[in-house]
C-alpha positions as CSV (number, residue, x, y, z in Angstrom):
1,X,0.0,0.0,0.0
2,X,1.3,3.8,-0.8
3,X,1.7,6.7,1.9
4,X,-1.7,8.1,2.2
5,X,-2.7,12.2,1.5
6,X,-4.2,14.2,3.7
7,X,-7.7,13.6,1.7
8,X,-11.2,13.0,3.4
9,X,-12.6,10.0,2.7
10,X,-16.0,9.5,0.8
11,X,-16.1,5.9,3.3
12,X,-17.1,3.8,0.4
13,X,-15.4,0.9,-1.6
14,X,-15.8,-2.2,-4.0
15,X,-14.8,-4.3,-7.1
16,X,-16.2,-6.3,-9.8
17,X,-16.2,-10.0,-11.4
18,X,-16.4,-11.6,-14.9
19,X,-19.5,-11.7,-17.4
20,X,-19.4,-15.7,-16.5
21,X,-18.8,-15.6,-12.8
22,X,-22.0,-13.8,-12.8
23,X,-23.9,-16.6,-13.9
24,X,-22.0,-18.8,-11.3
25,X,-24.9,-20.8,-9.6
26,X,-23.6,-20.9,-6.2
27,X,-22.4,-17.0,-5.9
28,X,-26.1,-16.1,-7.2
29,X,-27.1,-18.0,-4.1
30,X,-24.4,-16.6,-1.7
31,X,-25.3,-12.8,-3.4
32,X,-28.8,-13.2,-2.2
33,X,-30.5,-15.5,0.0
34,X,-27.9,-16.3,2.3
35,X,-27.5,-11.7,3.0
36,X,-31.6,-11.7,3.5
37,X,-31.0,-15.0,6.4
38,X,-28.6,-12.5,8.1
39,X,-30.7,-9.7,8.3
40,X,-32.3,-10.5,11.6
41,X,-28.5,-10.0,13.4
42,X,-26.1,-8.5,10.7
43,X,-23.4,-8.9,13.1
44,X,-24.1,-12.1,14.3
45,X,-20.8,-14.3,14.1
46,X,-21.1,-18.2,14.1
47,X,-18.9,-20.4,14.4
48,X,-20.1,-21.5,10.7
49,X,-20.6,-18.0,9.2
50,X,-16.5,-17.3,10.4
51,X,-14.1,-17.3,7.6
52,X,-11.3,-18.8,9.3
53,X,-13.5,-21.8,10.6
54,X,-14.5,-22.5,6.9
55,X,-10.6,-22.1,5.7
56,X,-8.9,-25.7,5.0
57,X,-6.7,-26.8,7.4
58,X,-3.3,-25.3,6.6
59,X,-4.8,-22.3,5.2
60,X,-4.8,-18.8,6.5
61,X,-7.5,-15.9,5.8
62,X,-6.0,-12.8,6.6
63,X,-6.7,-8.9,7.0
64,X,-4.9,-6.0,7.7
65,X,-5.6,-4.4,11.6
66,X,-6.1,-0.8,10.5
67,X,-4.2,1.9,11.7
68,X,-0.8,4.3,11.5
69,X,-0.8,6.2,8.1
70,X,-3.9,7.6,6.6
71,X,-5.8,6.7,9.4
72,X,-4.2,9.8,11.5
73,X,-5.6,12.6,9.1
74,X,-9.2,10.9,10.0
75,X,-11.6,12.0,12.6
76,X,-11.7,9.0,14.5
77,X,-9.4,7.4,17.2
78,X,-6.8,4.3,16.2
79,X,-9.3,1.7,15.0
80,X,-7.6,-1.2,16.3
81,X,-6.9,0.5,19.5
82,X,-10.1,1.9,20.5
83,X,-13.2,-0.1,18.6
84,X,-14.4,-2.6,20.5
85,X,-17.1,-4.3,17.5
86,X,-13.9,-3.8,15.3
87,X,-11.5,-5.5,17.2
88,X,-13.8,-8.2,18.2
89,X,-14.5,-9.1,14.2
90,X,-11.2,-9.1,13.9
91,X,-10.4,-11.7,16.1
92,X,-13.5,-13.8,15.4
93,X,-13.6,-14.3,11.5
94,X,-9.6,-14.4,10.6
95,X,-7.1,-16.3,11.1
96,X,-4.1,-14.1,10.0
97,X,-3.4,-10.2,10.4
98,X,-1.1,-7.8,8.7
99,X,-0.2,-4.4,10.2
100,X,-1.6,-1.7,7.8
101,X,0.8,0.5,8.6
102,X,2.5,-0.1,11.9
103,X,5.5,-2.1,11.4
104,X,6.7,0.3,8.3
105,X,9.4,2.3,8.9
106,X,7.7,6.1,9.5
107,X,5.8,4.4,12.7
108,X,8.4,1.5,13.5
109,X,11.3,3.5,13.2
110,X,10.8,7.4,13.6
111,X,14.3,8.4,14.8
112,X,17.3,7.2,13.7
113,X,18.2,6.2,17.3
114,X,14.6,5.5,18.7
115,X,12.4,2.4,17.7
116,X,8.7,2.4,18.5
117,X,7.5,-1.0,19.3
118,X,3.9,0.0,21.2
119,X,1.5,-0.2,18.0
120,X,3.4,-3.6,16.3
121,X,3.8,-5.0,20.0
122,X,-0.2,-4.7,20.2
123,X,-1.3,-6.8,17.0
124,X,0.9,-9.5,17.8
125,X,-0.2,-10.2,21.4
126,X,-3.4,-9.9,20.1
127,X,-2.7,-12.1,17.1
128,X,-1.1,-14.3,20.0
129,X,-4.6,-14.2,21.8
130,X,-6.4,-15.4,19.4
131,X,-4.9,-18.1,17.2
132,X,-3.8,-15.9,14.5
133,X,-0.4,-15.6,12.8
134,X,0.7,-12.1,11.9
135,X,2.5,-11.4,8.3
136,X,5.0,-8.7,8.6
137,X,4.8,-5.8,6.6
138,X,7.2,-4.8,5.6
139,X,11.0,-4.1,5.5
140,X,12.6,-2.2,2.6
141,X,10.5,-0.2,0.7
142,X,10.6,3.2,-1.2
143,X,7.8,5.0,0.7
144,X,6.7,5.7,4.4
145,X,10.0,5.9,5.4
146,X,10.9,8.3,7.8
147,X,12.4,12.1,6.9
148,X,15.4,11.7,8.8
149,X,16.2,8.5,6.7
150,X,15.1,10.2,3.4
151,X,16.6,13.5,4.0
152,X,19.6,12.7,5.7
153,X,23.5,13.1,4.6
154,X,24.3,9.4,5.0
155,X,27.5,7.6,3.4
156,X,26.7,4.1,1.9
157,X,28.5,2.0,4.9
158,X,26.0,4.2,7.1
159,X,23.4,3.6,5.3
160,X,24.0,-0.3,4.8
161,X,24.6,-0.4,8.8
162,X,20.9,1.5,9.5
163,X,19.1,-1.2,7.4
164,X,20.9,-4.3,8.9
165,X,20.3,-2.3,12.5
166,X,16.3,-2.4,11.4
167,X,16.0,-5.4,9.9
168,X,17.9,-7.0,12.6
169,X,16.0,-5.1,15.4
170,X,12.4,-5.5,14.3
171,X,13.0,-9.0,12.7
172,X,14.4,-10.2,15.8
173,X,12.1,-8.8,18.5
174,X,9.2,-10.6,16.5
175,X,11.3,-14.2,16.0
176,X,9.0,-16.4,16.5
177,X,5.8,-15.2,16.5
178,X,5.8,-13.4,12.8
179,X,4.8,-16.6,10.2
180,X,5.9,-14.2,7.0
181,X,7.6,-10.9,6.5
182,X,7.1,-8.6,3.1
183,X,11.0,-8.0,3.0
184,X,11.3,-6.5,-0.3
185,X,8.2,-4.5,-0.9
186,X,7.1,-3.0,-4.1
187,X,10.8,-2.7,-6.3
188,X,10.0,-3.2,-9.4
189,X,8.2,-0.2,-11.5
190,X,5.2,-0.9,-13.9
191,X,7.8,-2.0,-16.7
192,X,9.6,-4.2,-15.1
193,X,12.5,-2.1,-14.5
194,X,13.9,-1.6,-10.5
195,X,13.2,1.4,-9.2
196,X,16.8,2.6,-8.9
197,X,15.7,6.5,-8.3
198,X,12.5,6.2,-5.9
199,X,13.9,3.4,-3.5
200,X,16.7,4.9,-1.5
201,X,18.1,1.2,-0.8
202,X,18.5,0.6,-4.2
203,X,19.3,3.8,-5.2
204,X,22.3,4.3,-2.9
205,X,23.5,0.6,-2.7
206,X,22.4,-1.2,-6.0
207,X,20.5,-4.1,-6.2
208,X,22.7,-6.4,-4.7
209,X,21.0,-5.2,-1.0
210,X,17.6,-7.0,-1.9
211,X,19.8,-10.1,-1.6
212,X,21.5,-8.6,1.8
213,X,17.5,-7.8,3.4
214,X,16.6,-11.5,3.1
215,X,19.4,-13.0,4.5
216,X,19.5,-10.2,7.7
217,X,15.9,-11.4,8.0
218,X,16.5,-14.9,7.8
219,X,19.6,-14.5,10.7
220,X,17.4,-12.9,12.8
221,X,14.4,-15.4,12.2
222,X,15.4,-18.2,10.6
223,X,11.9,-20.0,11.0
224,X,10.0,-17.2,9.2
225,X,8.9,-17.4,5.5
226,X,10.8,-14.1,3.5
227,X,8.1,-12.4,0.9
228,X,8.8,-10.8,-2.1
229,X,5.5,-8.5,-2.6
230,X,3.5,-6.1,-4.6
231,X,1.0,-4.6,-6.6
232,X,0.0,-4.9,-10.2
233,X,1.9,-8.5,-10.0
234,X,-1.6,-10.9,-10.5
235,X,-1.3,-11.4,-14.3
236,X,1.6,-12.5,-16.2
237,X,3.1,-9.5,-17.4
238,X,6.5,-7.1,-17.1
239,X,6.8,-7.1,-14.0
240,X,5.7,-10.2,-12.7
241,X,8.3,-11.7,-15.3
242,X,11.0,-9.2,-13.6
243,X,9.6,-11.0,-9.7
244,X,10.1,-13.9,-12.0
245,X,13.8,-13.5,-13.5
246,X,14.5,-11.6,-9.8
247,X,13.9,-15.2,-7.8
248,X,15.6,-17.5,-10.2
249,X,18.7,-14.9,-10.0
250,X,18.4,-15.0,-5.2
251,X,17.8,-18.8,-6.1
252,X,20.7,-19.4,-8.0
253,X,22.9,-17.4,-4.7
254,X,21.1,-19.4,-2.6
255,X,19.3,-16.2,-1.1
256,X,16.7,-17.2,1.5
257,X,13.6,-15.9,-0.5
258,X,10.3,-18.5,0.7
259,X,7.4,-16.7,-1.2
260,X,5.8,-14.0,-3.8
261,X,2.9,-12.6,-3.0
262,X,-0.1,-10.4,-5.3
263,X,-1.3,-7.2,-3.4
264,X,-4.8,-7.8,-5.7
265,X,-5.8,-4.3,-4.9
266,X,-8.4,-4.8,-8.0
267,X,-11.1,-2.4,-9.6
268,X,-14.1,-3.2,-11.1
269,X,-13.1,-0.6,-14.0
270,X,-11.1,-3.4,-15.4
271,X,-11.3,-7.0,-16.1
272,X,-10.7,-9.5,-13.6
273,X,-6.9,-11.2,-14.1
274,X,-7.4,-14.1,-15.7
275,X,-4.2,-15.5,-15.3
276,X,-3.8,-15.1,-11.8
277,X,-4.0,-18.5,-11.1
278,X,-1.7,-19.5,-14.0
279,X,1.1,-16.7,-12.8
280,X,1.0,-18.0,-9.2
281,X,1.9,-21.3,-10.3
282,X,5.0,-19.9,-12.3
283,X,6.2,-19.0,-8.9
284,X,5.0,-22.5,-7.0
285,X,7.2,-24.1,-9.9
286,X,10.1,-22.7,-8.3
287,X,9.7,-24.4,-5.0
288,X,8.3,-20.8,-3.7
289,X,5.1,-20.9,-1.7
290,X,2.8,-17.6,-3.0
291,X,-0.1,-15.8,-1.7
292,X,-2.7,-13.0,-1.6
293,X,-1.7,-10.5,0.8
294,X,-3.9,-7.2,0.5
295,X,-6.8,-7.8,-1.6
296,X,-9.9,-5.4,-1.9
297,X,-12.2,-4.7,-4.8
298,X,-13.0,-1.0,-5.3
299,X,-15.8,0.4,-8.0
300,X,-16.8,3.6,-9.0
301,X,-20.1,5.1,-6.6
302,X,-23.4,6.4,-8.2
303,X,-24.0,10.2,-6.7
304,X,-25.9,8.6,-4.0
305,X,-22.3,6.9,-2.2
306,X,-24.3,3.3,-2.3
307,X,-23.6,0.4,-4.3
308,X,-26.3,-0.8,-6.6
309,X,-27.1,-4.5,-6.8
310,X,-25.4,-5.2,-9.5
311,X,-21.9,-3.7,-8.3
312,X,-22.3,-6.0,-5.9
313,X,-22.7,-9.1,-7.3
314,X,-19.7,-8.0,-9.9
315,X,-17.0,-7.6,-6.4
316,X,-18.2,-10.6,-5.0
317,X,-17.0,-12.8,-8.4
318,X,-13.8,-10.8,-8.0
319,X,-13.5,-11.9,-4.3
320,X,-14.3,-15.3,-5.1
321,X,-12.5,-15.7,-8.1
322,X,-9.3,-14.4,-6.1
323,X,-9.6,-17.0,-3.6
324,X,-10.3,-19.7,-5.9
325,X,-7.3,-19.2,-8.0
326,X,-5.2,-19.2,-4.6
327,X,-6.9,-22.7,-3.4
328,X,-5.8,-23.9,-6.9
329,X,-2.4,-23.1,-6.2
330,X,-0.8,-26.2,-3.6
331,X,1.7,-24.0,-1.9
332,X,-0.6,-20.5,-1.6
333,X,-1.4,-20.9,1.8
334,X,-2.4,-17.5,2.8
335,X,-5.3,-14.8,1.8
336,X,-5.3,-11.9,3.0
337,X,-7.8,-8.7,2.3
338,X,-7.0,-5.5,2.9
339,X,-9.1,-4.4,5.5
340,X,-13.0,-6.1,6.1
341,X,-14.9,-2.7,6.1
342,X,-15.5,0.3,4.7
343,X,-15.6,2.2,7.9
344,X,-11.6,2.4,7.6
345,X,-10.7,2.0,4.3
346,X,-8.0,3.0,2.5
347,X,-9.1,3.6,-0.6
348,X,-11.5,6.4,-0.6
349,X,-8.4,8.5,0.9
350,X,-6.3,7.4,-2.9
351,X,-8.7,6.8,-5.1
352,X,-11.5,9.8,-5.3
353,X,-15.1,8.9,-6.6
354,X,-14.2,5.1,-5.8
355,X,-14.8,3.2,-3.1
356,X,-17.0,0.0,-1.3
357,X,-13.8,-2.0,-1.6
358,X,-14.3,-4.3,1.3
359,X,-16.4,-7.2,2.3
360,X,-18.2,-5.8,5.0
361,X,-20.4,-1.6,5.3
362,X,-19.2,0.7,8.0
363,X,-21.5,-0.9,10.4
364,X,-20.0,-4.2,9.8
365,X,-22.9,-5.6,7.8
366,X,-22.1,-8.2,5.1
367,X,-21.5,-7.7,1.6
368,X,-22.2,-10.1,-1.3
369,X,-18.6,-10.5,-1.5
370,X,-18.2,-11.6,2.4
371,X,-20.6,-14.4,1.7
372,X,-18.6,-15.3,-1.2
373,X,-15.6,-15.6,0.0
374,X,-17.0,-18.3,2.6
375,X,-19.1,-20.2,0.6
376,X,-15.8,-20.4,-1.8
377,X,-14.0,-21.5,1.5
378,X,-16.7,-24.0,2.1
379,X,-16.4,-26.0,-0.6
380,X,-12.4,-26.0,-0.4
């Protein structure tokens, strides 16, 4: 996910399917009865209407614990922190969380000689609480880093030394207890090509210290599962032939790199990809194990901010189809959408006139795609 500007948010979000998933028996079914069987006690959460209770064994459905980032330019109080009905969906329907925002460096890290643990140190007792792994997110990246880092007069051998000092620190204090971490986050541009002038790692200290992140991380938690992620990866395409190229090359230098994971941060202004299920299994070829890690599904409101029917149905084939293609794929073993309601999402604050991207309304009743994604679930 990018920084966030200091932009209201219209509170609305979602994303659309395929012409054929449409017509999908089963999602017609989850679309419409099973919403109208909830309506007595939207929030009810049973045992067999929880996501992570319908998973597979082995198989983790994830969301991001909202907070840090845009989330301080809203009117409302740390989400995580401070909403009780939040906090207590949270726990019940997943199985796996990802700090939004509060393990990268701007709220990790925000002095050069001061780390601040209090936010990260909060989702992973909770995670601990309540049966849930916690994916770390993330380690280098070319945004939300903090202005000393950016703007300061460093030499390389200083700057090398302040990212093994991170990775070390914040890897190590969570050994253990984080299942994967995002260690390389976002490097390649929309070509393919590294981006050597907007990431200040690469920039300063050349590619090479993409290998050098992985194996700090891996010394400091040699049990944890070392992610190569981003956005716009889900089809085969530049740069998911550039991940591609990139994990045959760490391979071949025997580079600790476990996994590659697809943001899915979809819209239903264009198609559903395909191929994601075909790219992800490029990657399980190599012996890497892949994954969903911040899917939502935004669409473009009518004047009155609501979704109509038909919107709907068109994110909840996009939902579905998602997770389908990851169930099809024997080592992606974790799911993960980018928040569960629209109350705190993300993408009214980036993406103005779009929005309904979750699976869940600001009161935390269930969307089309919610049902969806369990009845998909279900039958897995």
């Amino acid at each position: 996910m990018r920084p966030a500007r200091p932009i209201r948010p219209l509170r609305f979000a979602t994303v659309a399917l395929t012409a054929a998933a449409l017509t999908l028996p089963l999602l017609s079914g989850v679309a419409t009865a099973e919403p109208s069987a909830q309506r007595k006690d939207p929030h009810s959460h049973a045992k067999q209407d929880r996501l992570r209770a319908a998973a597979p064994k082995g198989f983790y459905v994830g969301t991001a614990a909202a907070g840090g980032g845009h989330h301080l330019e809203q009117d409302y109080p740390d989400p995580f922190t401070y909403d009780k009905e939040y906090r207590k969906i949270l726990g019940q329907q997943f199985s796996s969380v990802s700090p939004e925002n509060q393990m990268k460096w701007d709220a990790i890290h925000p002095e050069r000689d001061r780390y601040d643990f209090a936010a990260a140190d909060a989702i992973v007792d909770f995670a601990a609480k309540h049966g849930q792994v916690v994916r770390g997110h993330t380690l280098l990246w070319h945004s939300q880093n903090p202005a000393w880092l950016e703007q300061g007069d460093f030499t390389k051998a200083e700057l090398r030394a302040i990212l093994r000092d991170h990775i070390t620190t914040v890897v190590g204090r969570y050994a253990g207890r984080i299942q994967q971490w995002d260690v390389a986050n976002e490097i390649f541009d929309g070509e393919g090509n590294l981006r050597t002038q907007e990431n200040i790692w690469i920039r300063e200290l050349g590619p090479g210290i993409v290998a050098d992140a992985f194996r700090w991380a891996h010394r400091a938690d040699p049990r944890a599962k070392l992610f190569l992620n981003d956005y716009g990866v889900e089809s085969v395409n530049a740069k998911s032939d550039a991940y591609l190229a990139l994990v045959k090359d760490l391979r071949a230098q025997r580079v600790p790199v476990h996994g590659f994971s697809a943001q899915a941060h979809l819209s239903t202004r264009y198609g559903f990809p395909g191929d994601l299920e075909q790219n992800l299994r490029r990657f399980d070829a190599l012996g890497l194990e892949t994954a969903i890690t911040e899917l939502d599904v935004r669409m473009d409101l009518p004047e009155s901010g609501v979704p109509t029917p038909a919107q709907l149905t068109q994110q909840a084939e996009y939902y579905e189809r998602a997770l389908t293609a990851c169930l099809a794929v024997e080592d992606c073993n974790s799911f993960t959408i980018w928040g569960f309601t629209d109350k705190y999402s993300w993408v009214p604050v980036f993406f103005q006139g779009e929005g309904s991207a979750t699976v869940m309304t600001e009161d935390f009743s269930r969307k089309p795609a919610f049902y969806a994604l369990l009845a998909a679930l279900k039958r897995a």
